[in-house]
C-alpha positions, 0 to 999 in steps of 0.5 A: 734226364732229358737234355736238348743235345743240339740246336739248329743254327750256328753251334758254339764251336762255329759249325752249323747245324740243319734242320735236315740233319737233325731230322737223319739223326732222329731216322737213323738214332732206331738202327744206332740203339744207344750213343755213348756218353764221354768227357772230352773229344778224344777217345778211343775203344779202350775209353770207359763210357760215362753214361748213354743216350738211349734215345733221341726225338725233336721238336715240329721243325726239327730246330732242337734235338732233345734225347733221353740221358742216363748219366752214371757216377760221377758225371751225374754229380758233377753234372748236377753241382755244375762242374759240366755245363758244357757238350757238343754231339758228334754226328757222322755220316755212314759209309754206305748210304752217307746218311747221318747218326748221332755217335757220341754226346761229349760232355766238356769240362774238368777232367773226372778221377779214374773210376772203377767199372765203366763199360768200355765205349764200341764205336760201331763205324766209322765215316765222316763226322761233325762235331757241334758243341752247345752251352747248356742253356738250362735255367732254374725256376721255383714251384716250391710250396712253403706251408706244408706242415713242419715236421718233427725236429729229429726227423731223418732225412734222406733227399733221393729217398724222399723225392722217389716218394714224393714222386710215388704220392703225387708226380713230378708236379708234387716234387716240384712244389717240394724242391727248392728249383727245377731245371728247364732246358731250352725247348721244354715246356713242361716239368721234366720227369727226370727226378735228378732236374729237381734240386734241393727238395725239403720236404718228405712223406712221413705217415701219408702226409708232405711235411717240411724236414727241418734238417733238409732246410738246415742241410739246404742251407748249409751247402748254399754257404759253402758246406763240405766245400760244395759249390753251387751255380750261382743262378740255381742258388739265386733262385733256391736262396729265397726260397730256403730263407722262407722255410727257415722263418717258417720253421723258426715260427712253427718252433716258437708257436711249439715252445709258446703251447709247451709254456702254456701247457706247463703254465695251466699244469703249474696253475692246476697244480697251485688250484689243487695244492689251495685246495687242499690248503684251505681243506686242511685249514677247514680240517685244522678249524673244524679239528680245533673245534671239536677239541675244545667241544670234546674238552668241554664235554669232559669237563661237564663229564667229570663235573657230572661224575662228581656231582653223581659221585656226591650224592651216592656218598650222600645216599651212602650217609643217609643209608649208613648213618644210625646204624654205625657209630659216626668213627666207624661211618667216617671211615666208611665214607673215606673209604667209599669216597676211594672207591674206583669210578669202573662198575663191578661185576657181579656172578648169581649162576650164569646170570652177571651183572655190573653194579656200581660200588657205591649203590651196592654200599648203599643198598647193603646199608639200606637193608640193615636195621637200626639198633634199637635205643634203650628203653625204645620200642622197635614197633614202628608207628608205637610210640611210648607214650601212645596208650599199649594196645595188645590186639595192635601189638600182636598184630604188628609181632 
């Protein structure tokens, strides 16, 4: 990160630092290297260090000192959850030319737990020195852009991960839109290119695009209320808190234009479903109809088909008479006609070599009795058209024999 270490003027601690001085500490900070980071003024070899100012610069007037910061856990994090908010830098001269260098930044506050790890602070020389304490006068302002798309509820969330990537697709200008706040210290005029300055972020790049993560809104939410015990600056979260309360109502609404498109896509698949089931209703009515129809039309066809049979069966039996009578006793015909009048309706089957035809049995009765003569009365003359009383012709009887 990049921290303003000192500014011109009286410090907190009622030592005055010159423009002059600050100007020999950017001199000399090259043949320095790097200044540790420590807690508290009291330490010695033996004391770990907790982070390092790698490099340092400052403004025209060498009225502020800013330097670059690497802070390492868990300073970092209690730095950023506010715990320090408080250092003064050492500046010493050396002994042998009394020029001054910076040789250490101490960060001011409760005291961390032991941790494992740290490199061991080498103080190089020793010298007169000065040490100029300053309150960090950050202050925390919003860039955040709250009509990205929302992105699926069940999308994972990971704040570090996603503010490297919003990073990666579009500068610190993208990650400032997509963070609840950004932290400005005193002298900057632009966004800082320290990712750890960003605080808060709800957003991520999911196949290419920013969306809003719904459970970075609700994790936001959560630590701005005291989740897990968090406590957070109340001047960073009056500036988050707004911001965060737009992304709920804007996630709320995306939810609710979600559910009211799944109500209506369910709505025109039941009407879709109640259309085809009508319709299928109303062609099985048609069907039922229709089906009806040609039952009492097929009723009445066999009706007129059995009328029609009976009609047929009627006069063959009245043929059968006509064939059968004077040529059998009326006994012998009575029963002929009961007899025929039993016969089944299914035509026969007749076989003359390979030729086979079917006959029905009444027309083969009635051409069997067609063919059979009449018995000749007694007394009467079997000569066709002769009758007895016509004159007896001999040459008309040859012919006829």
């Amino acid at each position: 990160m990049k921290l303003v270490l000192a500014r011109a003027g009286l410090a907190d601690n009622g030592k005055r630092l010159t423009p002059e001085i600050i100007r020999e500490v950017v001199e000399t900070f090259p043949e320095v290297g790097e200044a540790p980071v420590t807690v508290g003024h009291t330490f010695a070899d033996y004391m770990p260090a907790f982070g390092w100012v790698r490099s340092v610069w400052a403004n025209e007037d060498y009225t502020l000192l800013f330097g670059d910061v690497d802070l390492l856990p868990p300073l970092k994090d209690f730095y950023e959850a506010g715990y320090y908010r408080k250092w003064s830098v050492g500046i010493y001269k050396r002994p042998r030319d009394g020029k001054r260098y910076l040789r250490h930044l101490a960060f001011l506050g409760a005291v961390p737990p032991a941790i494992k790890g740290l490199s061991v602070i080498r103080m190089a020389e020793g010298g007169d020195g000065e040490v100029f304490e300053f309150a960090d006068r950050a202050r925390f302002v919003s860039r955040a852009k709250t009509d990205w798309p929302v992105a699926e509820r069940s999308t994972p969330w990971d704040a570090d991960s996603a503010k490297k990537r919003l990073v990666e697709k579009g500068g610190y200008e993208l990650l400032a839109k997509c963070c609840g706040a950004v932290e400005i210290h005193e002298g900057e005029s632009g966004l800082p290119e320290a990712i750890s300055r960003y605080h808060f972020p709800f957003c991520d790049v999911i196949d290419g695009r920013v969306k809003i993560v719904p459970k970075a809104v609700s994790s936001g939410l959560g630590y701005l209320h005291g989740a897990r015990k968090v406590s957070v600056r109340e001047d960073l979260a009056r500036v988050v808190r707004p911001v965060f309360e737009r992304l709920k109502k804007r996630i709320e609404k995306e939810v609710e234009m979600a559910d009211i498109e799944t109500l209506k896509k369910e709505n025109a698949e039941l009407k879709a479903r109640l259309e085809e089931l009508e319709r299928k209703l109303s062609e099985a009515e048609a069907e039922r109809a229709e089906f009806s129809d040609l039952k009492g039309e097929l009723e009445r066809l066999r009706a007129e088909f059995a009328e029609a049979r009976e009609r047929l069966k009627r006069e063959r039996l009245s043929r059968l008479r006509e064939a059968a009578e004077g040529k059998l006793p009326k006994e012998a015909l009575d029963k002929l006609l009961a007899f025929a009048d039993r016969l089944p309706g299914e035509p026969l089957e007749f076989s003359d070599g390979e030729k086979k035809e079917k006959r029905d049995p009444l027309e083969v009765l009635t051409e069997i009795f067609s063919a059979l003569p009449k018995p000749v009365a007694e007394g009467a003359l079997a000569m066709g058209d002769v009758k007895p009383e016509d004159d007896f012709d001999p040459a008309k009887m040859a012919q006829k024999l």
